[in-house]
N, C-alpha and C positions, 0 to 999 in steps of 0.2 A: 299812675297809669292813665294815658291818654283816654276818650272815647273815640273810638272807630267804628260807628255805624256808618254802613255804607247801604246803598238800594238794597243789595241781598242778603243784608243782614239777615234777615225773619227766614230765608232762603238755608242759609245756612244751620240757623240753629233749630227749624224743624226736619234738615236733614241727617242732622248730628243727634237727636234725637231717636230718628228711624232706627240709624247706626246704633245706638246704644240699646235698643230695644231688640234687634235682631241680634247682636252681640249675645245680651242675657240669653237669649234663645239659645243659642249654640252652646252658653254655659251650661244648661240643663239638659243639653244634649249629650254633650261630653258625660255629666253627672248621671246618668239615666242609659250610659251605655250606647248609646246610640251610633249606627254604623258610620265609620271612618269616611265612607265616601258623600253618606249625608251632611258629617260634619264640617268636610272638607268641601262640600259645594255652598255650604251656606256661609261658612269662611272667608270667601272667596266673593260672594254676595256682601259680605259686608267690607272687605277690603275694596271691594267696588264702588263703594257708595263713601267710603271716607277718602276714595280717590275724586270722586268727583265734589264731596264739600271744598277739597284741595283746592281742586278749578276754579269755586265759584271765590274763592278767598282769593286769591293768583288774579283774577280778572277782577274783581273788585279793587285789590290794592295797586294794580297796574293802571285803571281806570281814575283813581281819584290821588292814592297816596303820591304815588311816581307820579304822576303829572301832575300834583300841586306842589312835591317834589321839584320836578324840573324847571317847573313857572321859576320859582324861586330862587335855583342855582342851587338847590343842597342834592348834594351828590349822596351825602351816605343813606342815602333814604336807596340809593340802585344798591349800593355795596352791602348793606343789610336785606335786599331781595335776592341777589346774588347766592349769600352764606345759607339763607333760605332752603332755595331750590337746591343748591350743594345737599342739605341735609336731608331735604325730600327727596332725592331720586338719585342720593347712594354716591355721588362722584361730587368730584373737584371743579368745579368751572370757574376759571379764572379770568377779571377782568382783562380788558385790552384797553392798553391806554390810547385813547385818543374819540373812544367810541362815546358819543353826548347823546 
C-alpha cells in the first residue's frame, strides 16, 4: 500500500472523525427510540459531511495524483478515478477516447 498524504490529509481525517462520532449519535438515537425525523435529519448531516470528505479526497487526488499522473504519461491513474467517481455517484461514466 502506497502512502498518500496529501495537504488535506489532517483535513480529511478530522472530518471523518466528526462523521463517525455524529454517526454513533444517530446509533443511540435509533436505539433510544428517538423520532424518525430527528433521525432522519441528523442522517442527512452526516451523509453531508462524508460527502464533503468525498470533495476534499477528489481535489486532493486530482491536484497531486492525476497531475503527477499526467506529468508522467500513466494514464490509469485517470481510468482508476474514472471507476471511482462511477462508484460514488451511482452511474457509468465512460471514457472518451482521445480526451488527455
Amino acid at each position: 500500500m502506497s502512502n498518500h498524504n496529501h495537504p488535506q490529509s489532517k483535513e480529511v481525517i478530522n472530518r471523518l472523525s466528526r462523521a463517525i462520532g455524529r454517526l454513533e449519535s444517530v446509533k443511540r438515537m435509533a436505539e433510544e427510540g428517538r423520532s424518525c425525523t430527528d433521525i432522519l435529519t441528523q442522517t442527512a448531516a452526516v451523509i453531508s459531511a462524508l460527502n464533503n470528505v468525498s470533495k476534499l479526497v477528489i481535489e486532493d487526488h486530482v491536484n497531486h495524483c492525476v497531475v503527477e499522473a499526467s506529468k508522467e504519461g500513466d494514464e490509469q491513474v485517470i481510468k482508476e478515478l474514472i471507476e471511482a467517481i462511477n462508484h460514488y455517484i451511482g452511474i457509468t461514466v465512460k471514457r472518451m477516447d482521445g480526451i488527455h
